[in-house]
Biotite code that builds the C-alpha atoms (Angstrom):
import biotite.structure as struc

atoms = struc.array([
    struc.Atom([55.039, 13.611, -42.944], chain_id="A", res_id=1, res_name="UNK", atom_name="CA", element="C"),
    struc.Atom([57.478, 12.202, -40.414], chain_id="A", res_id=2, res_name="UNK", atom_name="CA", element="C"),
    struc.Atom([57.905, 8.390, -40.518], chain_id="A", res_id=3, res_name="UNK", atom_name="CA", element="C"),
    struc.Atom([57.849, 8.387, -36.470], chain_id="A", res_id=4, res_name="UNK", atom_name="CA", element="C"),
    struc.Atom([54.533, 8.724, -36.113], chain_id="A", res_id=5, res_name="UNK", atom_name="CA", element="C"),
    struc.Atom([53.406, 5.666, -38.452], chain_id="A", res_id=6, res_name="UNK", atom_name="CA", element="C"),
    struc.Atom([53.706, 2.157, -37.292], chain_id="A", res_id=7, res_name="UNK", atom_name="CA", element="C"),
    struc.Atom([53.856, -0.182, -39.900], chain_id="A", res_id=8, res_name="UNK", atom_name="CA", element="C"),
    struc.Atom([51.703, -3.618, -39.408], chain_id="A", res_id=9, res_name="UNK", atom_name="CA", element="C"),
    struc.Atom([51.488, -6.658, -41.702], chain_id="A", res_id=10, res_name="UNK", atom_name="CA", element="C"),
    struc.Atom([53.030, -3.729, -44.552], chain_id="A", res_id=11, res_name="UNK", atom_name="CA", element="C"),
    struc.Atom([50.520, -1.185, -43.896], chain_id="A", res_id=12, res_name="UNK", atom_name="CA", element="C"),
    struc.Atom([51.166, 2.312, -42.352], chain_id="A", res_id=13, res_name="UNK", atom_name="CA", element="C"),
    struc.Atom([48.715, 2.902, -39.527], chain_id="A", res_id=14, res_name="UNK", atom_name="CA", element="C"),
    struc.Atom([48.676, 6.165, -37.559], chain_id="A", res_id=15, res_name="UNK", atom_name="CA", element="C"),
    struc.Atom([48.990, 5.313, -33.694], chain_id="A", res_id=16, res_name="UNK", atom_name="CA", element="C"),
    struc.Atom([45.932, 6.556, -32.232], chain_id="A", res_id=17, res_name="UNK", atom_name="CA", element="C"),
    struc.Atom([43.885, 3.823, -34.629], chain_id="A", res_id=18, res_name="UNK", atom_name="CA", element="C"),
    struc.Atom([45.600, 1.049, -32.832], chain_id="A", res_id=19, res_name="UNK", atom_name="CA", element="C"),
    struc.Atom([45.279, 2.339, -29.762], chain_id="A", res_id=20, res_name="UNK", atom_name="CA", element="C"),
    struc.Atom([42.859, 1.161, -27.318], chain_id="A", res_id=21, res_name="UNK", atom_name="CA", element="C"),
    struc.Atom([40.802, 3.427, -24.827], chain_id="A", res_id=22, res_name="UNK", atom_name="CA", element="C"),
    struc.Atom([40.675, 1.492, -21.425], chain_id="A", res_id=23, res_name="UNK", atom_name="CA", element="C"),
    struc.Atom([37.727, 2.361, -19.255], chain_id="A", res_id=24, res_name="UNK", atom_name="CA", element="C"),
    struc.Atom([37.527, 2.099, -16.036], chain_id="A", res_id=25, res_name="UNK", atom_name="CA", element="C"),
    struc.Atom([35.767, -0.587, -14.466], chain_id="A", res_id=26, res_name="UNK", atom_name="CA", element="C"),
    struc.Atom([32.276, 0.472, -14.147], chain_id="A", res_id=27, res_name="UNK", atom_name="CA", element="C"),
    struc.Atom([32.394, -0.003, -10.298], chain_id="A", res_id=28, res_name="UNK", atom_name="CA", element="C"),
    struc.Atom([35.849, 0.184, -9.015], chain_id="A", res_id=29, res_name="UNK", atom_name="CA", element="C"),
    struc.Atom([37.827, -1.790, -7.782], chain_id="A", res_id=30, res_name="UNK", atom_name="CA", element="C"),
    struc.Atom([39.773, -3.015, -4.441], chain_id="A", res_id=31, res_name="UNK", atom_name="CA", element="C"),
    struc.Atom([43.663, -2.997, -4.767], chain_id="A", res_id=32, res_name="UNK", atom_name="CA", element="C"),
    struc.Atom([44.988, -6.438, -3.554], chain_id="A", res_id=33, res_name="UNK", atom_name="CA", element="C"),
    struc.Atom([41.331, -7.972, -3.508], chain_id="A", res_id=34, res_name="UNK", atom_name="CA", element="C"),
    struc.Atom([40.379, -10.356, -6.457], chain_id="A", res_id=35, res_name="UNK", atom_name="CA", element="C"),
    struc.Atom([37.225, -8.887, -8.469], chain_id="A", res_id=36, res_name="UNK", atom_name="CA", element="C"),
    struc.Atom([35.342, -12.575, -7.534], chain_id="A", res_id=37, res_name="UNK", atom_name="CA", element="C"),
    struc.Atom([35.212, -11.159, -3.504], chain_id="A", res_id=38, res_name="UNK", atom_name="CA", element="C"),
    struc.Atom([33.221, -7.921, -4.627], chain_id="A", res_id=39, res_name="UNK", atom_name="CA", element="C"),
    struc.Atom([30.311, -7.196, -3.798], chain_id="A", res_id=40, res_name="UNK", atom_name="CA", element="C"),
    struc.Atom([28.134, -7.895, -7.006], chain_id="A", res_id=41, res_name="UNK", atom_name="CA", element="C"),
    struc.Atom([26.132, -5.225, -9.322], chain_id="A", res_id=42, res_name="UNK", atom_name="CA", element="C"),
    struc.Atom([22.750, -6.602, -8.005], chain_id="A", res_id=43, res_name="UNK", atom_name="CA", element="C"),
    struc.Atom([23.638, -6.619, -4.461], chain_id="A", res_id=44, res_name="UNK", atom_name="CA", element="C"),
    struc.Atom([25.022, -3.067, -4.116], chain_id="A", res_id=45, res_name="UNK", atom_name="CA", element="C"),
    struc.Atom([21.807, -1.662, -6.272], chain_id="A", res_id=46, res_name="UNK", atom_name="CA", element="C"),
    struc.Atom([19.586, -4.397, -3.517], chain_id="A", res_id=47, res_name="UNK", atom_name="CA", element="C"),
    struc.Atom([21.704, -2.725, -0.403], chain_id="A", res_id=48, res_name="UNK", atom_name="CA", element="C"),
    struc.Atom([21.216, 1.411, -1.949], chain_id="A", res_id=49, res_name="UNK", atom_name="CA", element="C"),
    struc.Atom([17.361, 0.780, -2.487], chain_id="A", res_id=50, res_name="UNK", atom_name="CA", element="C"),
    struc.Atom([17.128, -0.903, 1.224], chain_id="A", res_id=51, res_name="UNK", atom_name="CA", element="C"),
    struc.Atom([19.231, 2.422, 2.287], chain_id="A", res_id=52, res_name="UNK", atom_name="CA", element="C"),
    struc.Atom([16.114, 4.753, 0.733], chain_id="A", res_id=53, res_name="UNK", atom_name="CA", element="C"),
    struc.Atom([13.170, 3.148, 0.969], chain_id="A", res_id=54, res_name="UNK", atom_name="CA", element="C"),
    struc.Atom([13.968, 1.890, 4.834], chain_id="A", res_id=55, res_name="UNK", atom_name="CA", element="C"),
    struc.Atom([11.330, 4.927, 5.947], chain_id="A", res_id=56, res_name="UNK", atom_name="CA", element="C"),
    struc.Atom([8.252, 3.380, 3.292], chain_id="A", res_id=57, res_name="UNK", atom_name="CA", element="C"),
    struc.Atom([9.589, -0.138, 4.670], chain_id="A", res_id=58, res_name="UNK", atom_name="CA", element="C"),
    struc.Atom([9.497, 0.824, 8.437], chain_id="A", res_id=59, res_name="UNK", atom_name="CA", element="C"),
    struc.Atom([5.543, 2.005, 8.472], chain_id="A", res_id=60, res_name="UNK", atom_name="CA", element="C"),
    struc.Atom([2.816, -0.044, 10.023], chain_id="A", res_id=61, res_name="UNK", atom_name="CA", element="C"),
    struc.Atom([0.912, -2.222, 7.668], chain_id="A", res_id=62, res_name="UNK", atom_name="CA", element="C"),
    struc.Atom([-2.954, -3.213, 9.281], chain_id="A", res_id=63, res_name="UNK", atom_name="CA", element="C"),
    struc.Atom([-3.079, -6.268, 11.050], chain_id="A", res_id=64, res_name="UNK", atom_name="CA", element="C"),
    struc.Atom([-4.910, -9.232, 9.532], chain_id="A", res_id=65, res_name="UNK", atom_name="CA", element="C"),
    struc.Atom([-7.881, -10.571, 11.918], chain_id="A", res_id=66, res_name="UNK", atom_name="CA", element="C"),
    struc.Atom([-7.335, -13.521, 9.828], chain_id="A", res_id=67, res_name="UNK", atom_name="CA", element="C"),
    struc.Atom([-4.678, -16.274, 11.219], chain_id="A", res_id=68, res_name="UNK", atom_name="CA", element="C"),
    struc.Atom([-4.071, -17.698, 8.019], chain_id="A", res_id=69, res_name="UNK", atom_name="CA", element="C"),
    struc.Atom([-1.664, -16.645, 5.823], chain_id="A", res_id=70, res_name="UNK", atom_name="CA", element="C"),
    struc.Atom([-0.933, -17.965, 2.182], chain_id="A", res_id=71, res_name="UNK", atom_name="CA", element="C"),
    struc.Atom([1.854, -19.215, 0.689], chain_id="A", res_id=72, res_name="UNK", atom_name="CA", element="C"),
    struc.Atom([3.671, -17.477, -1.850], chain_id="A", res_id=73, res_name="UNK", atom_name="CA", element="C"),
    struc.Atom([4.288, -19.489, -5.389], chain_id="A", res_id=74, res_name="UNK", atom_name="CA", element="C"),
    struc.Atom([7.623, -18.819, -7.387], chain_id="A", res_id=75, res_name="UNK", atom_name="CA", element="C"),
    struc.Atom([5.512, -16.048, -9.643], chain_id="A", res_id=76, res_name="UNK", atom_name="CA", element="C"),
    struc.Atom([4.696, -13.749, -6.631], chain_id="A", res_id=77, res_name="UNK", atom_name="CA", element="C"),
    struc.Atom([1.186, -14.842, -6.201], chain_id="A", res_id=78, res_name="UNK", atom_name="CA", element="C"),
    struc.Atom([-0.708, -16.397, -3.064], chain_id="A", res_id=79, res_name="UNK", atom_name="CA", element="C"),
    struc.Atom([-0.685, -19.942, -3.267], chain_id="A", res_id=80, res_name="UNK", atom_name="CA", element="C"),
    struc.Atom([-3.825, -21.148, -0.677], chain_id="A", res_id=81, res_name="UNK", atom_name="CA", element="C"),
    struc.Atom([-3.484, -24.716, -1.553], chain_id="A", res_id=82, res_name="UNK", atom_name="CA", element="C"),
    struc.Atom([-6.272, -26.756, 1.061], chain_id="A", res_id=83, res_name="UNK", atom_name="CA", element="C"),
    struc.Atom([-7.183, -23.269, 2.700], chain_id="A", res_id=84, res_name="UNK", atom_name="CA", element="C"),
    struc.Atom([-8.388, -22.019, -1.081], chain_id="A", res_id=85, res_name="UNK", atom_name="CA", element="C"),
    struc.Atom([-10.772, -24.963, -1.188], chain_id="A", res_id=86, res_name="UNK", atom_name="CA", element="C"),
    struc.Atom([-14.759, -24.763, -1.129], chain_id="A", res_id=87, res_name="UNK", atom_name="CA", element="C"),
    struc.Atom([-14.423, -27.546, 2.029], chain_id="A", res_id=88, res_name="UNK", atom_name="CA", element="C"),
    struc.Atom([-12.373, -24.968, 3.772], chain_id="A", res_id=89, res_name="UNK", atom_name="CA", element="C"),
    struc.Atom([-14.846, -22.404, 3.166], chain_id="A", res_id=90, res_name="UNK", atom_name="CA", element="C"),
    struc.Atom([-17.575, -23.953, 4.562], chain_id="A", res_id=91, res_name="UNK", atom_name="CA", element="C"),
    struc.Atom([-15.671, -25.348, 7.730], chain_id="A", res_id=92, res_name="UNK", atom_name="CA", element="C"),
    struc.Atom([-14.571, -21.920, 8.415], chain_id="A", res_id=93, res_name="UNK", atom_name="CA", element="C"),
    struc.Atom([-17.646, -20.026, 7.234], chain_id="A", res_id=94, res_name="UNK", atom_name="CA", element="C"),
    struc.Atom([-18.016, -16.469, 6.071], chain_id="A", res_id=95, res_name="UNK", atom_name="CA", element="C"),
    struc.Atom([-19.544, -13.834, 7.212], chain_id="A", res_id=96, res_name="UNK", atom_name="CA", element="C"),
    struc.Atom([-20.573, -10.961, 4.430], chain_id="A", res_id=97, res_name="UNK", atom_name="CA", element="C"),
    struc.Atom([-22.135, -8.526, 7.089], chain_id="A", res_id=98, res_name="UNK", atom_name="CA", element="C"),
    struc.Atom([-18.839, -8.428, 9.545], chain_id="A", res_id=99, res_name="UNK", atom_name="CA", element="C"),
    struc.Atom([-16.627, -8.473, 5.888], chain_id="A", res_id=100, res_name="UNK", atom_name="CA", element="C"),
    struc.Atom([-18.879, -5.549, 4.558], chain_id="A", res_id=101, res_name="UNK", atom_name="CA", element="C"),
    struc.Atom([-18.602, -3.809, 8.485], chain_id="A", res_id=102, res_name="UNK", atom_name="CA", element="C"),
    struc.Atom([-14.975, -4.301, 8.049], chain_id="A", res_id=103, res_name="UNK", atom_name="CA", element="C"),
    struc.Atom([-14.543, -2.492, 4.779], chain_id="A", res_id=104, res_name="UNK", atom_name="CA", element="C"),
    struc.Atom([-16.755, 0.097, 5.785], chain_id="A", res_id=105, res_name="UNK", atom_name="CA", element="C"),
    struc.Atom([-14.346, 0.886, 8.797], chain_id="A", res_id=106, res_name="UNK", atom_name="CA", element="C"),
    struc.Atom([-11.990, 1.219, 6.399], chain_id="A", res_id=107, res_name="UNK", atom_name="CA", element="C"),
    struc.Atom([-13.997, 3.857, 4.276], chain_id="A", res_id=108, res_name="UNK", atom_name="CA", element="C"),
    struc.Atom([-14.470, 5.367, 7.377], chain_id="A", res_id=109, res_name="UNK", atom_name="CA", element="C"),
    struc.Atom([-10.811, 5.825, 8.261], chain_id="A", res_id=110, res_name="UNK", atom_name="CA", element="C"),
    struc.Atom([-10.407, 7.479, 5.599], chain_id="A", res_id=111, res_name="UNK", atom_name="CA", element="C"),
    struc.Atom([-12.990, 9.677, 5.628], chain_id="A", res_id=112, res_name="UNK", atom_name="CA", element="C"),
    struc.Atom([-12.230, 11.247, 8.988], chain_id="A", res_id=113, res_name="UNK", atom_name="CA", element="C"),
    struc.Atom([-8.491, 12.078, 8.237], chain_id="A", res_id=114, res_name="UNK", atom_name="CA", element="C"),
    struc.Atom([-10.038, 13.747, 5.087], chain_id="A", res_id=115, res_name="UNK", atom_name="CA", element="C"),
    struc.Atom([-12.219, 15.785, 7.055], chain_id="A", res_id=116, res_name="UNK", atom_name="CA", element="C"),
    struc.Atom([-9.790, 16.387, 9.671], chain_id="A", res_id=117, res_name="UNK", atom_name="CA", element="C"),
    struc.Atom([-7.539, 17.944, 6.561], chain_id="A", res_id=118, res_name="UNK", atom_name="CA", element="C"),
    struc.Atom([-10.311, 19.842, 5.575], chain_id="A", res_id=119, res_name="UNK", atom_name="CA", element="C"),
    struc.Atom([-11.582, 21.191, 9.399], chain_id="A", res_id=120, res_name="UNK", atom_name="CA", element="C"),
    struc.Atom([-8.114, 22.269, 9.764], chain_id="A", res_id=121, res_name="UNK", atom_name="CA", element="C"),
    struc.Atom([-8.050, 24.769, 6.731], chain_id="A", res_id=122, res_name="UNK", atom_name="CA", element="C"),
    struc.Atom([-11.202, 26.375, 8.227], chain_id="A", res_id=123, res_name="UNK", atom_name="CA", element="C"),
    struc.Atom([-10.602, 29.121, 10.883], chain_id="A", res_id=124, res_name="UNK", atom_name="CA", element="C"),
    struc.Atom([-12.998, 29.798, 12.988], chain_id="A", res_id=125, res_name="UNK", atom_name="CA", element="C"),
    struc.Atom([-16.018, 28.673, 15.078], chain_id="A", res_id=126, res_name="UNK", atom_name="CA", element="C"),
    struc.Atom([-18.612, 28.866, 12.912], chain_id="A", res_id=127, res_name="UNK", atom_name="CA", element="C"),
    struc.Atom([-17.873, 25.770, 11.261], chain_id="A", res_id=128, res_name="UNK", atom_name="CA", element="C"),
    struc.Atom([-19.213, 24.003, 14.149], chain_id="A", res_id=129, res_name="UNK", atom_name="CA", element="C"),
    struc.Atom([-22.831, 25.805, 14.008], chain_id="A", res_id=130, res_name="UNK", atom_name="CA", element="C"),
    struc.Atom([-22.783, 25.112, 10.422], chain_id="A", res_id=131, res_name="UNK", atom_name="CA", element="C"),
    struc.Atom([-22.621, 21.396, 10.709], chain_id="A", res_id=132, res_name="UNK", atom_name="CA", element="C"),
    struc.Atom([-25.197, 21.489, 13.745], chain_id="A", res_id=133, res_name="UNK", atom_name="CA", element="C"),
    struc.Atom([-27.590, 23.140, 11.213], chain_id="A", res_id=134, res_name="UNK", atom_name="CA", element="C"),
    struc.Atom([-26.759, 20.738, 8.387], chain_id="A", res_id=135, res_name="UNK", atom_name="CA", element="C"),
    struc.Atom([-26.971, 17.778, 10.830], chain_id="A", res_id=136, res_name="UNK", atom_name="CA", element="C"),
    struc.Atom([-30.745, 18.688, 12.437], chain_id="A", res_id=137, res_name="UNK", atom_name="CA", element="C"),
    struc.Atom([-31.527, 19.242, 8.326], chain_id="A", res_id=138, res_name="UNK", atom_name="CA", element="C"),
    struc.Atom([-31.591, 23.213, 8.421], chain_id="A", res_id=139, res_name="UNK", atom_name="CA", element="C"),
    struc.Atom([-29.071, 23.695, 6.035], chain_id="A", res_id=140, res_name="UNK", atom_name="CA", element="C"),
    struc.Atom([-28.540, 21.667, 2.708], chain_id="A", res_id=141, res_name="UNK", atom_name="CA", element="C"),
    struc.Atom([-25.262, 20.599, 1.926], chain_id="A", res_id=142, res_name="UNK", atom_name="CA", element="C"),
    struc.Atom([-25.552, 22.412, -1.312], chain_id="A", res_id=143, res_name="UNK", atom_name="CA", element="C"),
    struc.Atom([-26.213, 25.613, -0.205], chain_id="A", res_id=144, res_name="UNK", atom_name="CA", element="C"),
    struc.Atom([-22.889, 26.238, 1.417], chain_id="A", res_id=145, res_name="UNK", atom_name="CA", element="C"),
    struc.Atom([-21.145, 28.511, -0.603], chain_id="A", res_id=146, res_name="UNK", atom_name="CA", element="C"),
    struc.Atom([-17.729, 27.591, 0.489], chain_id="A", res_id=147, res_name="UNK", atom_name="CA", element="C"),
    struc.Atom([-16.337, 25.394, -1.243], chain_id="A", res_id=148, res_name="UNK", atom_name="CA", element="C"),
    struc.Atom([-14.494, 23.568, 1.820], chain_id="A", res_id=149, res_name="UNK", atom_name="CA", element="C"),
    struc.Atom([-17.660, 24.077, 4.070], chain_id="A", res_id=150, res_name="UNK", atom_name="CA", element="C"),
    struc.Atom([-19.589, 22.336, 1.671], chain_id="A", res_id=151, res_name="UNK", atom_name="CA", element="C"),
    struc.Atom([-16.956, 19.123, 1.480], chain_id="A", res_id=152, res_name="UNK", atom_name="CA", element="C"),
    struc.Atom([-16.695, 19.709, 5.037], chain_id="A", res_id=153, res_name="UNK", atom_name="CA", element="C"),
    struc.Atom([-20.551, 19.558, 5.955], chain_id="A", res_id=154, res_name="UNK", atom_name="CA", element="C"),
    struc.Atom([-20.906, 16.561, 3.300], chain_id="A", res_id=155, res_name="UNK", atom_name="CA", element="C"),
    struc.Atom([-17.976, 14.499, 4.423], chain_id="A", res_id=156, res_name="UNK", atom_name="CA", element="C"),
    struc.Atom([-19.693, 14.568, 8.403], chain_id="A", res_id=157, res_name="UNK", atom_name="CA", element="C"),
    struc.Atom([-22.885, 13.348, 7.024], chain_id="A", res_id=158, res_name="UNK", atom_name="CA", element="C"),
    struc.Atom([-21.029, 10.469, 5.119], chain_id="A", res_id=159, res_name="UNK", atom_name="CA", element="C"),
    struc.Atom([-19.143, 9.949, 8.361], chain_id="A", res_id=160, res_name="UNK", atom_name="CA", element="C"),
    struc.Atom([-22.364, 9.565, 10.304], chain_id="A", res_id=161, res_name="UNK", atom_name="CA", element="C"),
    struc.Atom([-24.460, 7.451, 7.220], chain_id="A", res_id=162, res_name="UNK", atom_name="CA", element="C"),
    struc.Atom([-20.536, 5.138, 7.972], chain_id="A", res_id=163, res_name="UNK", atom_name="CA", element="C"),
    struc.Atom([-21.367, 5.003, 11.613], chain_id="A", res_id=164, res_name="UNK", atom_name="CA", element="C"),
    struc.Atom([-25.086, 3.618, 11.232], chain_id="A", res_id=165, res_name="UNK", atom_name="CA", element="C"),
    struc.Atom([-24.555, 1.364, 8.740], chain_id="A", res_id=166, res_name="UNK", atom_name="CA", element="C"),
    struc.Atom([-21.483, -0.745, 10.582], chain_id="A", res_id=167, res_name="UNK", atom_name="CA", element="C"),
    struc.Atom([-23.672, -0.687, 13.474], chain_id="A", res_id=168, res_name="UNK", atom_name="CA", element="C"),
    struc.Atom([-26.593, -2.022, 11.877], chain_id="A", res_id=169, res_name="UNK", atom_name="CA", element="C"),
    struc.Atom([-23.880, -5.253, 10.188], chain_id="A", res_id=170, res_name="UNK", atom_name="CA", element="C"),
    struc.Atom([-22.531, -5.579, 13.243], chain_id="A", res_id=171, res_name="UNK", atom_name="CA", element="C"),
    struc.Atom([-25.771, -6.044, 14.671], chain_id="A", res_id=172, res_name="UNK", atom_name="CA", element="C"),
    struc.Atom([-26.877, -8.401, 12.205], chain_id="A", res_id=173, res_name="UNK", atom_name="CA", element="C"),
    struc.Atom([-23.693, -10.520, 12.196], chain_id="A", res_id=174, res_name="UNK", atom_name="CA", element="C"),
    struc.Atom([-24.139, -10.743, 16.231], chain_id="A", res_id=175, res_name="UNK", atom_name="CA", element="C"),
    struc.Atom([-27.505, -11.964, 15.578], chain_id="A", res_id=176, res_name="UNK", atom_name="CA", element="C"),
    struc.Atom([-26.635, -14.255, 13.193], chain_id="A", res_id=177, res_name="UNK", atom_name="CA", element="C"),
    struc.Atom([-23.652, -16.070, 15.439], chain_id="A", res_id=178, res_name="UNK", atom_name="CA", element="C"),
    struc.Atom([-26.120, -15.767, 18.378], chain_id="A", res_id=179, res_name="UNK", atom_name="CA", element="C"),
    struc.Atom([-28.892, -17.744, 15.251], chain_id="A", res_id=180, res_name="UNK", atom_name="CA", element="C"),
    struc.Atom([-26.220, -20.514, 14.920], chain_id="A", res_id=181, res_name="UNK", atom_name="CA", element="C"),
    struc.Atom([-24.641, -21.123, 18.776], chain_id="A", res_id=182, res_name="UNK", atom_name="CA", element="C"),
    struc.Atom([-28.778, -21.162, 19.578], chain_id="A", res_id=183, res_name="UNK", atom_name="CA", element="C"),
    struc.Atom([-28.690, -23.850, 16.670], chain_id="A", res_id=184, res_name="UNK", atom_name="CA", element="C"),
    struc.Atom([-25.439, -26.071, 17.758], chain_id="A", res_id=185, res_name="UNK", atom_name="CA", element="C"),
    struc.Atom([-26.897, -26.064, 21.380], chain_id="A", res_id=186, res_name="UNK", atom_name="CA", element="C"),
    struc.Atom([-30.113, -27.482, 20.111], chain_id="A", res_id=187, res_name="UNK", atom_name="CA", element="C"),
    struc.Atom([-28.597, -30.230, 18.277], chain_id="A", res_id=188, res_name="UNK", atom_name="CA", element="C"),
    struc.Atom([-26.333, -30.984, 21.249], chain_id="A", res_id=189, res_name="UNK", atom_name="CA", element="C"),
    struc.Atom([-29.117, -31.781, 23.833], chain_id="A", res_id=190, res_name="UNK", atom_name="CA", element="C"),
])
């Protein structure tokens, strides 16, 4: 073997590529003539990319709150009510479980029409219409449809209109109970 390609440290022959040292390059580049303190940092390119893809999720409409108060947010994320999550607060500002439950049931109700407009749109045809008419004035059971969308179709406008009745009765009896309670504050004042 040819003494040139030994190198001989503290008496010991070592072969050159052990003492050499692979140098990577940095894992996000760098700026010539710009010190590596007046990058941008790992966290805030990774913060700046996910704002860059998720700015169409970030840019839909969220549902408004009826509700003017808004909680505070504690260092672990969660809401922090502090006065407005006391029982004193609760009964100054009062609660009413029929509009709460109408509320929701909107809600269910939303839903339940885009999922039958989904549905009505993968049926061709007329006939659909008749068919819910029928199932409506109690002709036709639900469960005698054969198809299969039909049958989701027919059960999903019945749900729609059970929906309907039911927020109208809550909102009827959360009317009647405001109208109960001004009726009651007038009588008190005079």
């Amino acid at each position: 073997m040819n003494e040139e390609n030994f190198e001989v440290y503290d008496g010991v022959e070592v072969a050159p590529s052990a003492i050499l040292k692979i140098k990577r390059p940095d894992r996000y580049g760098k700026v010539e003539g710009l010190p590596d303190e007046e990058l941008a940092l790992p966290d805030e390119l990774e913060r700046m990319v996910y704002q860059q893809e998720f700015a169409p999720i970030l840019a839909l409409p969220i549902p408004e709150s009826k509700c003017g108060i808004r909680p505070n947010i504690d260092e672990s994320g969660k809401p922090d009510w502090g006065a407005f999550g006391t029982i004193d607060f609760d009964r100054y500002k009062g609660f009413d479980k029929a509009r709460y439950r109408a509320d929701k049931l909107r809600e269910q109700l939303k839903d339940m029409v885009i999922m039958a407009g989904i549905i009505n749109d993968r049926i061709q045809g007329t006939a659909k219409y008749k068919v819910i008419k029928y199932v409506k004035m109690g002709i036709v059971e639900t469960d005698s449809i054969r198809n299969s969308d039909m049958r989701q179709l027919a059960k999903l406008f019945l749900r729609i209109i059970k929906l309907r009745k039911d927020i109208s009765e809550l909102q009827d009896k959360s009317r009647q109970r405001k109208h109960q309670q001004y009726e009651k504050w007038l009588d008190s004042l005079g």
